[in-house]
C-alpha positions as CSV (number, residue, x, y, z in Angstrom):
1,X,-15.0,37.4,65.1
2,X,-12.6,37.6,63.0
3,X,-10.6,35.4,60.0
4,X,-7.9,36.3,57.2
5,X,-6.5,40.0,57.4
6,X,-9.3,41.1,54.9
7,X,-11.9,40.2,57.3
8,X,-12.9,42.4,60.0
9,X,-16.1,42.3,62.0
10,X,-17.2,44.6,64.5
11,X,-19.0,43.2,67.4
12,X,-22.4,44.4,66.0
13,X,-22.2,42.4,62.5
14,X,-20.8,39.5,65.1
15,X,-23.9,39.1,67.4
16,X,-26.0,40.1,64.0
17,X,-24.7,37.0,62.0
18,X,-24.7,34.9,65.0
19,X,-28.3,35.8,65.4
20,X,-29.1,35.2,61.9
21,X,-27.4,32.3,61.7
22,X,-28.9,30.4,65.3
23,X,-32.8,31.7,63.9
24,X,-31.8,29.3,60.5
25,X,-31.1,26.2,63.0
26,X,-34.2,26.9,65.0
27,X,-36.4,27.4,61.9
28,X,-34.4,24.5,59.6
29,X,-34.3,22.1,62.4
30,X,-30.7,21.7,61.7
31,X,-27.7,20.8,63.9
32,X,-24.8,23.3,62.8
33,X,-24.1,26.5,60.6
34,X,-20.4,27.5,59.8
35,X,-19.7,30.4,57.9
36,X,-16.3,29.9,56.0
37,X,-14.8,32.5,53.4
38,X,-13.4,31.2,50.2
39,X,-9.7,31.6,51.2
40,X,-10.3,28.7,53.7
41,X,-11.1,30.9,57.2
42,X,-13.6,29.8,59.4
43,X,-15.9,33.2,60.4
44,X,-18.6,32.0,62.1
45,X,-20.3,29.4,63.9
46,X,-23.7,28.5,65.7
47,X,-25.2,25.8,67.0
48,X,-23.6,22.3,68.0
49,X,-19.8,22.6,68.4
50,X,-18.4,20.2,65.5
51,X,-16.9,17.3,66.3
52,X,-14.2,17.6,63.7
53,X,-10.9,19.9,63.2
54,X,-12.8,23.5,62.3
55,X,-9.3,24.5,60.5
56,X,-9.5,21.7,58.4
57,X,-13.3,21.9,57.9
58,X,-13.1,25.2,56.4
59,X,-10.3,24.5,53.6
60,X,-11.6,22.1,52.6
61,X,-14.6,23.5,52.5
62,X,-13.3,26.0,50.2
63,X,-11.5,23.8,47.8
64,X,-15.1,22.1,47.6
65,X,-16.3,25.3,47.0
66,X,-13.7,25.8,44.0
67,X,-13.6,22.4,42.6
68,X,-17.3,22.6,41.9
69,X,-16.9,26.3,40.3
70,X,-14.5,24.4,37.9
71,X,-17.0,21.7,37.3
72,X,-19.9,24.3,36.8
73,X,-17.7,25.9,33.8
74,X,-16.8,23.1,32.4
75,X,-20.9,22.7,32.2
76,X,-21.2,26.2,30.7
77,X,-22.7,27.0,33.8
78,X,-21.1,30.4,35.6
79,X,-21.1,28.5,39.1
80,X,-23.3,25.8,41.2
81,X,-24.2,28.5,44.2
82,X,-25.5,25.8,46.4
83,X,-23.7,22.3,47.4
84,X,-26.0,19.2,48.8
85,X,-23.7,16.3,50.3
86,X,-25.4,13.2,51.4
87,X,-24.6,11.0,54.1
88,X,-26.0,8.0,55.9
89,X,-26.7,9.8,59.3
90,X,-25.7,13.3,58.3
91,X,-25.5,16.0,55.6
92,X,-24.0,19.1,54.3
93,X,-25.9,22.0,52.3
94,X,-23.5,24.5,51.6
95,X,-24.6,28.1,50.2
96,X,-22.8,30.5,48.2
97,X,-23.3,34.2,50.2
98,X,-22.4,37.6,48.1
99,X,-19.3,35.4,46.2
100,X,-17.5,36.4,49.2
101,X,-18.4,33.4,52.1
102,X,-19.8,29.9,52.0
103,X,-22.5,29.3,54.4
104,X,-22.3,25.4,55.5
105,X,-25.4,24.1,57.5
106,X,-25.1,20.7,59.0
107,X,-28.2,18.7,59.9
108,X,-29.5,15.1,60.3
109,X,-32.8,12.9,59.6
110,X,-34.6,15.1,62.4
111,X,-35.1,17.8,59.0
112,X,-35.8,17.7,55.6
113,X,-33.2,18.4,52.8
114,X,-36.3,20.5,51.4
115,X,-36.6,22.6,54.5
116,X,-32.7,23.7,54.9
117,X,-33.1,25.1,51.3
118,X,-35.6,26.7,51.8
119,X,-34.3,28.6,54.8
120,X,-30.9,29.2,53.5
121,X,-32.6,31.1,51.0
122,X,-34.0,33.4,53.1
123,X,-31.0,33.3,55.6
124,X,-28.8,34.5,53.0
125,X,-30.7,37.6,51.6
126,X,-29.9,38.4,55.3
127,X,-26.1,37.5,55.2
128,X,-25.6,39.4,52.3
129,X,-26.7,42.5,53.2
130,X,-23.9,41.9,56.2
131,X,-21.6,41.4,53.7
């Protein structure tokens, strides 16, 4: 697992976030977790395979990521560390882990918006201590 030149995983920290991230699905009820760095790199992913281009997925969800950082300042707020998108069938939480990667979790009307969050939280105490 691997993304940009910066990023290098051995195969221990590989299985470890895979783990971490497949025990949030199970305990979030949730369809999908990507793991995408800021510079637009998918890292990581668990769960259903996406139906969608994962190289366009992950820049844009890192401009997402950077539009919303320019909203937050222009709120007097450092940054918005967590991103909630709402659709009809299904929806998008994406988390801020260690400023360095964006955890996205994907999940339909079988969960609660409530019970993502709170897993995420826990889920990326874990992810940062990869990090």
């Amino acid at each position: 697992m691997s993304g940009a030149a910066s990023w290098s995983f051995s195969e221990e920290d590989a299985e470890e976030i895979r783990g971490i991230l497949e025990h949030l699905l199970r305990e979030a009820n949730a369809r999908t977790a990507l793991l995408v760095d800021r510079t637009g790199q998918m890292l990581a992913t668990a769960g259903e395979e996406p139906r969608f281009d994962p190289v366009a997925f992950a820049s844009l969800t890192a401009a997402d990521f950077s539009a919303n950082d320019q909203l937050a300042r222009l709120l007097g707020e450092p940054e918005f560390g967590a991103l909630y998108h709402q659709g009809e069938r299904e929806s998008l939480y994406l988390a801020d882990i260690a400023r360095r990667v964006i955890l996205v979790v994907r999940f339909d009307n079988q969960t609660t918006l409530g019970l993502v969050k709170l897993r995420v939280r826990t889920v990326a105490e874990q992810l940062s201590a990869v990090f």
